[in-house]
C-alpha positions in Angstrom: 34.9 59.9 133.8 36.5 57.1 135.8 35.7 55.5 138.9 37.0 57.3 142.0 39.8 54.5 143.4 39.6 54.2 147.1 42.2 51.7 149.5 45.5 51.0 150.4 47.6 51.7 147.1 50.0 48.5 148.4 47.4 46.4 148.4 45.8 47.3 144.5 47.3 44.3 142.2 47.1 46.4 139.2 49.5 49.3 140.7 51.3 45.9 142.8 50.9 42.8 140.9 53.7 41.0 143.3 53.7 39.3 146.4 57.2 41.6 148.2 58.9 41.4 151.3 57.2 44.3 152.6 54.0 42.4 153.1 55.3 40.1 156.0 55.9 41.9 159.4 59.4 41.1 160.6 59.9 38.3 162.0 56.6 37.1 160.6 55.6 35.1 157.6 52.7 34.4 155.7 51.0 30.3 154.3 49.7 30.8 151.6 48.3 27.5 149.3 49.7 27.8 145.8 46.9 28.0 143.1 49.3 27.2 139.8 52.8 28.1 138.7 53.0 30.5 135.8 55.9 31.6 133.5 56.0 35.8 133.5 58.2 37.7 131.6 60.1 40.6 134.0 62.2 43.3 133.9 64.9 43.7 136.2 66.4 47.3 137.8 68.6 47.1 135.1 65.9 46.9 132.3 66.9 43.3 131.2 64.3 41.1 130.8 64.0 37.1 131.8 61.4 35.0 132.2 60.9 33.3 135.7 58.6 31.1 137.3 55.7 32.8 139.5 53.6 31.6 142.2 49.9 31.7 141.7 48.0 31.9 145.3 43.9 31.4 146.0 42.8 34.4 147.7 44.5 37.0 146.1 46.0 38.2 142.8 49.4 38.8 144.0 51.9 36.7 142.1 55.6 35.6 143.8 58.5 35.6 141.2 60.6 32.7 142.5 64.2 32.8 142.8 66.5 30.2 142.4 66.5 29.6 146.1 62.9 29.2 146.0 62.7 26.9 143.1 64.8 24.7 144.9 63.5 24.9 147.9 60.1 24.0 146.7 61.6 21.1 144.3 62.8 19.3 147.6 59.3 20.1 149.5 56.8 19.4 147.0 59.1 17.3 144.2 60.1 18.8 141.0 56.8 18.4 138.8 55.4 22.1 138.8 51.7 21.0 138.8 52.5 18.8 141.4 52.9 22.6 143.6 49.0 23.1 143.3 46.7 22.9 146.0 49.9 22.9 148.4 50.4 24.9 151.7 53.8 26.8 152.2 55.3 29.1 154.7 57.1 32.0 153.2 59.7 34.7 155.4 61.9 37.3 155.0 65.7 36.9 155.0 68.4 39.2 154.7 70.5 38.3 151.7 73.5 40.1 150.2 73.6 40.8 146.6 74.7 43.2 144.3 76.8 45.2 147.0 73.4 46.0 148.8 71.8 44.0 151.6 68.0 43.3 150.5 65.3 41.9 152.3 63.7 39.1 150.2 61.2 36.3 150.2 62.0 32.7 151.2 60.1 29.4 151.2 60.6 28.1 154.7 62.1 24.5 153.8 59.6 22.4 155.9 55.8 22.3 155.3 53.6 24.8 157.5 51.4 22.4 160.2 47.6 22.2 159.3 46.1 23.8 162.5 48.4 27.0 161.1 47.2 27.3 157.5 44.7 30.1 157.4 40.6 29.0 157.9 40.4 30.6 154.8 43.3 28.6 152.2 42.4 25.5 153.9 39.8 24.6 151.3 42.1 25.0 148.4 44.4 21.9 149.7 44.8 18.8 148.1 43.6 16.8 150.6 40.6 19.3 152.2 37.6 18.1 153.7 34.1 19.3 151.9 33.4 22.7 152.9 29.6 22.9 155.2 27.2 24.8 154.2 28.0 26.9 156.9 31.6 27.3 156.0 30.4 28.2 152.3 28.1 31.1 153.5 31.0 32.4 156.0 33.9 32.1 152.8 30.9 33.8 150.0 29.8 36.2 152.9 
């Protein structure tokens, strides 16, 4: 017998392995530091697959397949070198784009870093440039 599975079915990685536009409220958005760029092989609607670049992020095992857009977006923020990506803060949204005849709503690196004092308490170790975490701070993050 399995285990009994319990929680918000959105939020279980192995039914939802993918950061989507669904998780940011409108006219929200979500910083997030990036933990490492992978390369994922997906399947599209239309049953073709490709392989695209995917955002790693601490805190979570949601991955975010990167769009063209996004690539380049994050080329001009953080440079072109992908490991260069790690241990950096970014500001994703939703936009509206058209594509395929349909309108869909769809992630977007916002094209300017996210201040510090916005980052979440919790990603802010994972930076580049972080202070040491306190004792304190350790026993708040481990619970």
């Amino acid at each position: 017998m399995g285990r009994i599975a319990t929680g918000n079915v959105f939020q279980n990685d192995t039914v939802f392995p993918w950061f989507e536009s669904s998780m940011i409220p409108k006219n929200g958005s979500a910083i997030r530091v990036v933990h490492r760029v992978e390369e994922e092989t997906v399947r599209n609607p239309d049953g073709e697959v490709s392989e695209k670049l995917c955002l790693c992020f601490y805190g979570t095992k949601k991955r975010m397949i990167l769009s063209g857009v996004n690539v380049k977006r994050l080329a001009r923020l953080l440079g072109p070198e992908l490991s260069a990506w790690a241990q950096q803060a970014i500001e994703i949204r939703c936009e509206d784009v058209q594509a395929f005849g349909k309108t869909h709503r769809t992630l977007r690196v916002v094209e300017a870093l996210p201040p510090k004092n916005r980052i979440p308490k919790d990603q802010r170790q994972y930076l580049k440039d972080a202070p040491p975490v306190t004792d304190a701070e350790a026993q708040k993050i481990l619970g």
